[in-house]
C-alpha positions as CSV (number, residue, x, y, z in Angstrom):
1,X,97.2,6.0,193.3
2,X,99.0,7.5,190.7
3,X,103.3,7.9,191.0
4,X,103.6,11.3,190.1
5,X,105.2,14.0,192.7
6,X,106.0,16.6,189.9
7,X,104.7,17.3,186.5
8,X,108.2,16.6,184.5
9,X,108.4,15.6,181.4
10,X,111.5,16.8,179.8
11,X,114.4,15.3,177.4
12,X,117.8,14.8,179.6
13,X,120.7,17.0,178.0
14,X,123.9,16.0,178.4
15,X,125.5,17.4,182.1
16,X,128.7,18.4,182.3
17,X,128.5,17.1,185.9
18,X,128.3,13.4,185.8
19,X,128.5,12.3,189.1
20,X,126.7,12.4,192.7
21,X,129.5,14.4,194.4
22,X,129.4,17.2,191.6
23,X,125.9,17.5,191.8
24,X,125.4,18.4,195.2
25,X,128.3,20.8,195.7
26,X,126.0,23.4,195.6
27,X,124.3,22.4,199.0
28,X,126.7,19.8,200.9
29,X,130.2,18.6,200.8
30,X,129.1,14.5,200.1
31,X,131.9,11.9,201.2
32,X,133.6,10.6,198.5
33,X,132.8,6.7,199.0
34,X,129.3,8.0,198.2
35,X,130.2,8.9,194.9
36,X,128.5,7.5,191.6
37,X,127.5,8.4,187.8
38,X,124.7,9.6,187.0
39,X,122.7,9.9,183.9
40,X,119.4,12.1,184.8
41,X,117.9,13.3,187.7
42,X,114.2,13.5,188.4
43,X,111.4,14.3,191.2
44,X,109.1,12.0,189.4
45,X,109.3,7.9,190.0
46,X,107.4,7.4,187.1
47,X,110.3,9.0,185.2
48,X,113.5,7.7,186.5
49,X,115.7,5.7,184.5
50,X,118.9,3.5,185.2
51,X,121.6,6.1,186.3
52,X,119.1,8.7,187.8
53,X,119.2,10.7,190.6
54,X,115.9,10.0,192.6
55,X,115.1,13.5,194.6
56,X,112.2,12.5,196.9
57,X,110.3,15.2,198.7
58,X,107.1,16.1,200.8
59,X,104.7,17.3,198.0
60,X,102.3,20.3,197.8
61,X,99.2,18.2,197.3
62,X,98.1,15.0,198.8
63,X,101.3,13.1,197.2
64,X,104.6,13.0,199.3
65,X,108.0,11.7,196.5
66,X,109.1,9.9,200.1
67,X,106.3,7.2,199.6
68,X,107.9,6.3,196.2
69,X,112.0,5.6,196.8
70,X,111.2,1.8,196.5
71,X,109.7,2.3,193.1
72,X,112.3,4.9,191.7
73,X,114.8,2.2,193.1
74,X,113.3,-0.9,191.0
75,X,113.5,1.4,188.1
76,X,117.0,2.4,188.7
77,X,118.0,5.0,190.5
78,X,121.8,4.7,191.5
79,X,120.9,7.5,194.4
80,X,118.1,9.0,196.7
81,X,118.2,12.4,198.2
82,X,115.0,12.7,200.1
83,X,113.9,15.7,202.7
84,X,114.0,15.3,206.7
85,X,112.5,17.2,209.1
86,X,113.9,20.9,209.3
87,X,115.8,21.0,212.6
88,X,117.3,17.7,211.4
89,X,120.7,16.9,210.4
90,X,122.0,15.7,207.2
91,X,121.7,11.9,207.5
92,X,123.5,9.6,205.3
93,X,123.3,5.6,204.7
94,X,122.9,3.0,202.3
95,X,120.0,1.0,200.5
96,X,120.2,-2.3,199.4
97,X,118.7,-2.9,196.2
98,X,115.9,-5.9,195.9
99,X,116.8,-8.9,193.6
100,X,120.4,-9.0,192.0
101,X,122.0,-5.6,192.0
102,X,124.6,-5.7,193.8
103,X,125.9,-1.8,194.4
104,X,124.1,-0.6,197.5
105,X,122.2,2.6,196.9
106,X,123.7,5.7,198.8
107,X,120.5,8.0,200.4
108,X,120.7,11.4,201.4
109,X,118.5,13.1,203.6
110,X,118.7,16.5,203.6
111,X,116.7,18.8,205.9
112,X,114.6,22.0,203.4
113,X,115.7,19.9,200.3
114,X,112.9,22.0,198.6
115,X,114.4,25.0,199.0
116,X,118.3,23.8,197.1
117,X,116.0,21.9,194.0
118,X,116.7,24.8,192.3
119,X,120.2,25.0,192.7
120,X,120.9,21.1,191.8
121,X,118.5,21.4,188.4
122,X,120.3,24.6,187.6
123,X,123.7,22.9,188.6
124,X,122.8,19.6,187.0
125,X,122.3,21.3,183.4
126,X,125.3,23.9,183.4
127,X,123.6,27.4,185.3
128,X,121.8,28.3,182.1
129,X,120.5,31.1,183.2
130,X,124.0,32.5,184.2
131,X,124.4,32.5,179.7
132,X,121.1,34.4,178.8
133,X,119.6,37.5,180.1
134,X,117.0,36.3,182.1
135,X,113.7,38.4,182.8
136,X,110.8,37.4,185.6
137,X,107.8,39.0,185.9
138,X,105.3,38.3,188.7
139,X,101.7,40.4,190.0
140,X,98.5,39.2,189.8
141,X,97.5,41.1,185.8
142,X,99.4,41.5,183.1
143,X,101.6,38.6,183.5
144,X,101.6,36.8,180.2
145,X,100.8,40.4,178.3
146,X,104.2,41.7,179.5
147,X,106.5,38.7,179.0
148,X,104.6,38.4,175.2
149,X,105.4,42.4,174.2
150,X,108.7,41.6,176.0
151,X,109.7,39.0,173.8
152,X,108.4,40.6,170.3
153,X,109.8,43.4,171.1
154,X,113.4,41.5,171.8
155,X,112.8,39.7,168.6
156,X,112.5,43.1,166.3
157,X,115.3,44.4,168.5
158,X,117.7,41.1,166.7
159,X,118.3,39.9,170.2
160,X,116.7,36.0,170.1
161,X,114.3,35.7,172.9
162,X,112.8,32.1,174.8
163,X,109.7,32.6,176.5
164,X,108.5,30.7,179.7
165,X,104.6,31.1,180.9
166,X,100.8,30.8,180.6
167,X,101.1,30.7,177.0
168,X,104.0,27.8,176.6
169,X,107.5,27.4,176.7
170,X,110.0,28.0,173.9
171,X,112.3,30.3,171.0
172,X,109.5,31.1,169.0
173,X,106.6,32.9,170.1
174,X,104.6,32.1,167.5
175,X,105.0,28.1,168.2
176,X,104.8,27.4,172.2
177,X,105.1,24.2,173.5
178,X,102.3,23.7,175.8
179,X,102.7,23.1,179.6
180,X,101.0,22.4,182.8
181,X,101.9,25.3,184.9
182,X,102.6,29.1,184.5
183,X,105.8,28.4,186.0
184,X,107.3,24.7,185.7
185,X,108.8,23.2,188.8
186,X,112.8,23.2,189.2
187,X,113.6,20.2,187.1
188,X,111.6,21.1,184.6
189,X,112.6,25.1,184.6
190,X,115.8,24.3,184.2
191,X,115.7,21.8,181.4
192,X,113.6,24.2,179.4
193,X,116.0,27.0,180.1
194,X,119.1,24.6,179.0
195,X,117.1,23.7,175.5
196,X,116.8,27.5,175.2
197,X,120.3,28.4,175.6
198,X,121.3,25.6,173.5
199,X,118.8,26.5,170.9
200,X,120.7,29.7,170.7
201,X,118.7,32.1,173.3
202,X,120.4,35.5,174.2
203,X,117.1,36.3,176.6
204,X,114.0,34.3,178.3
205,X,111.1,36.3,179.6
206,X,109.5,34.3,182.4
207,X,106.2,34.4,183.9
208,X,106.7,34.3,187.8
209,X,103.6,33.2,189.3
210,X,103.1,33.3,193.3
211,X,102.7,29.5,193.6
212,X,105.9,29.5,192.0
213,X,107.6,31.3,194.9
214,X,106.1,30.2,197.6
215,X,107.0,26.6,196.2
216,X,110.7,27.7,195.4
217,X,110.9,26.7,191.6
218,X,112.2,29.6,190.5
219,X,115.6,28.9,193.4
220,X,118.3,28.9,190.9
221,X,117.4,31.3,188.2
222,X,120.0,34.1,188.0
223,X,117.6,37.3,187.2
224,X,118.7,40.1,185.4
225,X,115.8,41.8,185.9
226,X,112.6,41.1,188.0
227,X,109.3,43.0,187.1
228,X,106.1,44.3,189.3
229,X,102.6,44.1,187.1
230,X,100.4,45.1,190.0
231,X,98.8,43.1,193.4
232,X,95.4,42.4,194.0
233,X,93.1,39.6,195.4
234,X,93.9,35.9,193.7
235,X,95.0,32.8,194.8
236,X,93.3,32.6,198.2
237,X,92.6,29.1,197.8
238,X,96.1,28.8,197.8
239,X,97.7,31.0,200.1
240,X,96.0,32.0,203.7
241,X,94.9,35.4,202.9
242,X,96.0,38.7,200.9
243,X,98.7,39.3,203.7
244,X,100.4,36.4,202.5
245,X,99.8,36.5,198.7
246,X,101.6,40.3,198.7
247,X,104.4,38.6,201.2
248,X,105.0,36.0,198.7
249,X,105.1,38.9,195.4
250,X,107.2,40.6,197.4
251,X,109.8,37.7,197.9
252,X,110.4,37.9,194.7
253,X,112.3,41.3,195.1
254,X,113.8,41.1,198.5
255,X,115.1,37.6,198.4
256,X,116.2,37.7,194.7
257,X,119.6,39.0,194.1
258,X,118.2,40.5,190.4
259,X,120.4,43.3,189.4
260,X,118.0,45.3,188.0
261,X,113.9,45.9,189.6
262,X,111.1,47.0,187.6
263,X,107.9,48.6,189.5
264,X,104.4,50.0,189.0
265,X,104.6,53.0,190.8
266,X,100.8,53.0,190.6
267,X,100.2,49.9,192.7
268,X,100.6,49.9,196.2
269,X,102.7,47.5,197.0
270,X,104.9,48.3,193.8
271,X,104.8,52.1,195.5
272,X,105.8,50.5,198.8
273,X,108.8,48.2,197.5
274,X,110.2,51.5,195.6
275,X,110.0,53.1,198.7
276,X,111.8,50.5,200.6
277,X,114.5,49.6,198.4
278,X,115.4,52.3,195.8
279,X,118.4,54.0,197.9
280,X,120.2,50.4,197.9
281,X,118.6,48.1,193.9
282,X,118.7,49.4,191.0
283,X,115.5,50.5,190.5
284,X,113.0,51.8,187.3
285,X,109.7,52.9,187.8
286,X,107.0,53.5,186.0
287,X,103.6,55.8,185.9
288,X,100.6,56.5,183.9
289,X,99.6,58.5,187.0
290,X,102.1,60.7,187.5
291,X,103.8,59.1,190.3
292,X,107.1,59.8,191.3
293,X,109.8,59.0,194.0
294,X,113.0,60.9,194.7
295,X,115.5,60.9,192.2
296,X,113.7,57.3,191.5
297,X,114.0,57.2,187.0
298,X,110.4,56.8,186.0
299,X,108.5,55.9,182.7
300,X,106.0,57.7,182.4
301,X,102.9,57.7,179.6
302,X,100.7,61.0,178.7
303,X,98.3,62.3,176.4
304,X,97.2,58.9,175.9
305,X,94.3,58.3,173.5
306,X,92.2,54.8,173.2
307,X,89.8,53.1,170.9
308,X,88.7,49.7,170.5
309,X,91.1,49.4,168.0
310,X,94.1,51.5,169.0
311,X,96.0,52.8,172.1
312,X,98.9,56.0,171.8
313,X,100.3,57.5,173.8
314,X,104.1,60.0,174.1
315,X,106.3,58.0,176.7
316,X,108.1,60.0,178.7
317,X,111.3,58.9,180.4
318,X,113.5,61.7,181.8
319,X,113.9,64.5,179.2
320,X,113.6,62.5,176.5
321,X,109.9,61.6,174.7
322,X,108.7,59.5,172.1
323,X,105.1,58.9,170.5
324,X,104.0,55.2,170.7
325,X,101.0,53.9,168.6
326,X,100.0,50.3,169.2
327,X,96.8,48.2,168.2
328,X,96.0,47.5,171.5
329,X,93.3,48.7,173.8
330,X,92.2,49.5,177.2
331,X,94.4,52.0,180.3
332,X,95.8,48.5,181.8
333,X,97.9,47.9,178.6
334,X,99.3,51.4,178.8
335,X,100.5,50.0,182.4
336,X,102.0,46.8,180.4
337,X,103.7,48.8,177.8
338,X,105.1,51.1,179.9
339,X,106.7,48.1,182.1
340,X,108.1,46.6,178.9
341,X,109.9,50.0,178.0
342,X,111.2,49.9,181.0
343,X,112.5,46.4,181.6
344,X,114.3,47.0,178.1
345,X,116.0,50.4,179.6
346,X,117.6,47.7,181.9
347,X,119.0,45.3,179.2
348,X,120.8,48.4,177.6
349,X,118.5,49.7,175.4
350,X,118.3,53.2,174.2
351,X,115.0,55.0,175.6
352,X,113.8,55.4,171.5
353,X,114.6,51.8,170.4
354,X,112.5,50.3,173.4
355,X,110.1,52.5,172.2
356,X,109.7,51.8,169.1
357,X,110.6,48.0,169.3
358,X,106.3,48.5,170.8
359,X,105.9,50.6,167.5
360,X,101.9,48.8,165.9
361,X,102.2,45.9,169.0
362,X,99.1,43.7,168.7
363,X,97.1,42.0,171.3
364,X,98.1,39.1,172.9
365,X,96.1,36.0,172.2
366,X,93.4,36.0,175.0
367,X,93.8,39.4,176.3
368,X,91.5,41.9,175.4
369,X,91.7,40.5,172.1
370,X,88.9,41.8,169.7
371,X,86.6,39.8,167.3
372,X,84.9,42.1,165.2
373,X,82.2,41.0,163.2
374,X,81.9,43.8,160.6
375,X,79.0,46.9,161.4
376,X,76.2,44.2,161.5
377,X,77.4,42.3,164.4
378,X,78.3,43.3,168.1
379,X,81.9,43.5,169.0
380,X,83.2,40.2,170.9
381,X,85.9,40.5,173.3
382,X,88.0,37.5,174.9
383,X,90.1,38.4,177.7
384,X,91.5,36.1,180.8
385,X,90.1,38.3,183.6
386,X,89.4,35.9,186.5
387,X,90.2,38.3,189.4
388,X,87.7,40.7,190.4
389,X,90.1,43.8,189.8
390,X,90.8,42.1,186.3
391,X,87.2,41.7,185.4
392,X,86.7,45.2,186.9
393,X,89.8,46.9,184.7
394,X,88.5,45.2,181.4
395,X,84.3,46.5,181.5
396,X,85.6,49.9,182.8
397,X,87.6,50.1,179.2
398,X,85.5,48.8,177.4
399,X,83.0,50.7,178.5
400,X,84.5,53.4,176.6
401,X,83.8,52.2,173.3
402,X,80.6,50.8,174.0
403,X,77.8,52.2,171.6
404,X,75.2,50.6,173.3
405,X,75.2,47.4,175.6
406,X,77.9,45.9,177.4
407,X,77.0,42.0,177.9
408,X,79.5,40.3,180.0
409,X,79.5,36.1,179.8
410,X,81.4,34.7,182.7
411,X,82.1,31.7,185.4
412,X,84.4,30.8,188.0
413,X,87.0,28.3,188.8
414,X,85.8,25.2,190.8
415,X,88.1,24.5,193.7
416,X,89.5,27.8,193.6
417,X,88.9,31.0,195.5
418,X,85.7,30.8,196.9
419,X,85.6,34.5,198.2
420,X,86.4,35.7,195.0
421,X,83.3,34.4,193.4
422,X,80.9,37.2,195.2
423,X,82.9,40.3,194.3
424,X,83.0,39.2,190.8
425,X,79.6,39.1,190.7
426,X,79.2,42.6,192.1
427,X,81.7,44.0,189.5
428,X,79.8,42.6,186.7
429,X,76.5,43.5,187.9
430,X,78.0,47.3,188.5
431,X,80.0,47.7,185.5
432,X,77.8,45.3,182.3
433,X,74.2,46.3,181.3
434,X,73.7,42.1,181.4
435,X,75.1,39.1,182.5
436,X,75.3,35.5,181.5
437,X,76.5,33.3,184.0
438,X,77.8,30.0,182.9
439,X,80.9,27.1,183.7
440,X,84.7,28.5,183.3
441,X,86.6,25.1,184.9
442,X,84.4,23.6,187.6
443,X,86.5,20.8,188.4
444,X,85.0,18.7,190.7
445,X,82.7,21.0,192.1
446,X,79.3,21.6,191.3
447,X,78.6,24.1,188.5
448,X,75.4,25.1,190.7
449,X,76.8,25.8,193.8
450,X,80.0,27.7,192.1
451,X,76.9,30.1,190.1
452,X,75.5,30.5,194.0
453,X,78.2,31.8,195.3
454,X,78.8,34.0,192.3
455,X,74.9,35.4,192.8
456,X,75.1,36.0,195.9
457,X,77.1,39.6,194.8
458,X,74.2,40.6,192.9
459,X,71.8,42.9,194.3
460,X,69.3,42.0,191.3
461,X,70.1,38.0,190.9
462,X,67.0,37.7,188.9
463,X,68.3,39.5,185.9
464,X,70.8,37.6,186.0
465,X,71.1,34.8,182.9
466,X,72.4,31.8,184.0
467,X,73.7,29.0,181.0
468,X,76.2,26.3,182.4
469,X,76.9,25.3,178.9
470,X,79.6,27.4,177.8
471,X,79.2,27.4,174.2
472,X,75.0,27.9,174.8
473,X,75.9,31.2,177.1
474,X,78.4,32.4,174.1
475,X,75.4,31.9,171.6
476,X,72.8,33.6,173.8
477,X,75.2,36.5,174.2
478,X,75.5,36.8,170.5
479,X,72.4,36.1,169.2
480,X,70.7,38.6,171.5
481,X,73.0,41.4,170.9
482,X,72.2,43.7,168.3
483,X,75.1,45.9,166.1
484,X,77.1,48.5,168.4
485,X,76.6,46.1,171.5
486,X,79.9,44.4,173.3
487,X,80.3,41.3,174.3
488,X,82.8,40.4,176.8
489,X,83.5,36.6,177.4
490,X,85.6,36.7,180.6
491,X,88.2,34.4,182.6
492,X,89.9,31.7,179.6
493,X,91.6,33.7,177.9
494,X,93.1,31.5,174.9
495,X,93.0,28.7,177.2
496,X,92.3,25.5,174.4
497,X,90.3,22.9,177.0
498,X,87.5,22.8,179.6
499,X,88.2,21.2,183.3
500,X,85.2,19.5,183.7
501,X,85.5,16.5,186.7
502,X,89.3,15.5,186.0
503,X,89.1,15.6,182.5
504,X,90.4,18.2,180.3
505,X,87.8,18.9,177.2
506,X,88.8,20.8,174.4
507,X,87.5,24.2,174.3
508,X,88.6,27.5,173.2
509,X,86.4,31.1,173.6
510,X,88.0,31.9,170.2
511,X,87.1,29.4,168.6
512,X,83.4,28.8,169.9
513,X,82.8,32.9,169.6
514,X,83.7,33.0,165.7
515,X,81.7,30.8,164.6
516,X,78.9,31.6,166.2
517,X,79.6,34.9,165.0
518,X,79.5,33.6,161.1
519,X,76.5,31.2,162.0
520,X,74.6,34.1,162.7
521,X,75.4,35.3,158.9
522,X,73.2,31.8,158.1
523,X,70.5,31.9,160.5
């Protein structure tokens, strides 16, 4: 079995806090004769060094950190703090070390130790996020689209901006370190957010995802501002049922002391938090609908024109207005936009330079992002819709500019939402002139029965397409379309790989989609 509780893999700065006692301030008062230097700390045996701090705790999956003290131990952990049962005490005692060593081992259980990981990593490397103005944004769309617009739009404004989501981790946009998870666990957070500071950072806009709250990783983060995108169906393979999912995207604002909120007044449950909390937060709305709450500040976008190639709009916040003209497209991204303007508003801003900090904004890699092949060739679009309300939001726009058919190629997650996988079906079937099912990241699952389930929300399966290969389904779509037709290849987004079984196969919809789209010049 492998030794991994956490995905970390992260370079150890420097703490200022260099022994046990220090560390732990933040969630016990720990007896002096317990005291020892440390040099790192980590949740992962296969990572600990001489002079670590071994934190040992029940894990999400199948793993629990508990099974591996003895290991972190031989390997050299000078402590253990590991989690006890919740109506437990704090427990203290000592382990002695196999073989030579002779300085006994102090180990610390503490009960809810999940919950305070946050606090230690943030501790550990010096409250980074207390230095930088620190931006989360959670809901089920528009995630990575916001934190990207966010950060350009920081960058043009001079102010030097990390980033932390879907996309990668770092201080320049353009070059993202790649990482496992939309939002690192606590050790991991924490060291990216130190390398950020230190790399000069004034800002980091942070994806927020729901596993990431529900799992606490995001305990110790000192928001400035937390964001709303919107709440829909995803995740229930995760969490128990909607009812919980919205619970857990609305922890994010009611258990988070951020000091300023930022919400879709269009959503429901970003309607319903306004409504809640605006007489005692500091709270920004935002509309493309009109809505409006109280003396609630709202931006709001109107006469709002959209092309395949370009999205304006005049923003509206208050008395003041100002026309916006980006290279984006479809009414979702007026949504984003109109979140980013306001999430600068709280930063200190003025109203015109958020504006036009969004002045000619691009897409984001992945999302809704065009490939046009000239007038001879049909009009591919990537996006990362993998939620039915997603997939539903992108064929609706593009619908629009659609001169002829609308194709849409598209899969489903294996070992994911099962439910999910018949109400996409019925969304494309309702909203593309033709489908082409094929594999997104099967897993472990059959590709077959994943392509079932999907089916089962057509009314007409028989006209349905089916191509597990994923670069076969691409070339169908494109070699059967004809000039004026669109072709949307749904739910990867920029991803760069393939989960097929437990490997990871390179594979991007980019990629694959252009040249198919210049082999066709050949054939």
């Amino acid at each position: 079995m492998e030794k991994i509780v956490d995905d970390i893999d992260f370079d150890q700065s420097v703490s200022p806090y260099l022994d046990l006692v220090d560390l732990l301030t933040p969630v016990l008062e720990l007896p002096r004769h317990l005291n020892r230097a440390i040099t790192g700390v980590s949740a992962n045996s296969q990572k600990v060094r001489p002079g670590y701090v071994f934190f040992a705790t029940p894990g999400y999956g199948k793993l629990d950190g508990r099974d591996y003290i003895q290991d972190a131990i031989v390997a050299g952990a000078v402590a253990v703090v590991s989690e006890i049962a919740q109506n437990d005490q704090v427990k203290t005692s000592l382990i002695m070390p196999p073989g030579e060593k002779k300085a006994v081992i102090p180990h610390i259980q503490i009960p809810n130790l999940r919950t305070m990981i946050g606090q230690i990593a943030s501790r550990y490397h010096g409250n980074p996020t207390q230095q930088m103005q620190t931006i989360g944004v959670t809901g089920t769309n528009g995630k990575t689209t916001v934190t990207t617009l966010l950060t350009k739009a920081l960058n043009r404004l001079q102010m030097k901006s990390g980033f932390i989501g879907t996309h990668g981790v770092g201080s320049n946009i353009n070059k993202l370190k790649k990482t496992n998870m939309t939002t690192p666990g606590p050790f991991e957070l924490q060291a990216y957010m130190a390398q950020l500071r230190d790399e000069a950072c004034e800002s980091v806009m942070m994806e927020v995802s729901s596993h990431a709250i529900a799992q606490h990783r995001v305990i110790g983060v000192n928001f400035d501002t937390v964001v709303l995108t919107n709440v829909t169906r995803d995740h229930l393979d995760y969490h128990r049922n909607i009812e919980e999912y919205i619970q857990i995207k609305r922890e994010l604002f009611l258990s988070y002391n951020a000091k300023h909120i930022v919400l879709n007044l269009d959503d429901q449950v970003g309607a319903q938090l306004a409504q809640r909390l605006h007489k005692q937060r500091q709270i920004i709305g935002y509309s493309m609908r009109g809505a409006k709450l109280d003396n609630l500040p709202v931006v709001r976008g109107c006469q709002i024109r959209s092309t395949h190639s370009e999205l304006s709009m005049v923003v509206v916040f208050g008395q003041q207005k100002r026309a916006l003209k980006t290279h984006l497209m479809g009414d979702f991204n007026i949504s984003n936009l109109l979140a980013v303007i306001a999430s600068l508003v709280t930063l200190g801003f003025d109203f015109e330079q958020a504006v036009d900090s969004l002045q000619d904004a691009s897409a984001v890699g992945g999302r809704m992002q065009v490939l046009d092949g000239g007038s001879r060739k049909p009009m591919v679009v990537i996006d990362y819709a993998h939620s039915p309300s997603a997939l539903e939001a992108v064929l609706l726009n593009l619908r629009q500019s659609c001169r002829r058919k609308l194709i849409c190629v598209f899969g489903c997650g294996g070992e994911r939402d099962q439910g999910k996988r018949r109400l996409m079906g019925k969304v494309a079937e309702a909203h593309a002139d033709a489908v082409i099912l094929t594999d997104d990241n099967p897993r472990a699952e059959s590709p077959k029965s994943i392509v079932t389930d999907i089916l089962k929300g057509f009314l007409c399966p028989w006209a349905v397409e089916v191509v597990h290969d994923r670069t076969e389904a691409i070339m169908a779509a494109i070699s059967g379309a004809m000039p004026g037709d669109v072709i949307l290849i749904a739910g990867k987004g920029n991803e760069s790989y393939q989960i097929v079984g437990d490997q990871r196969v390179i594979f991007s919809d980019k990629e694959k989609a252009e040249f198919l789209l210049n082999l066709t010049d050949e054939i």
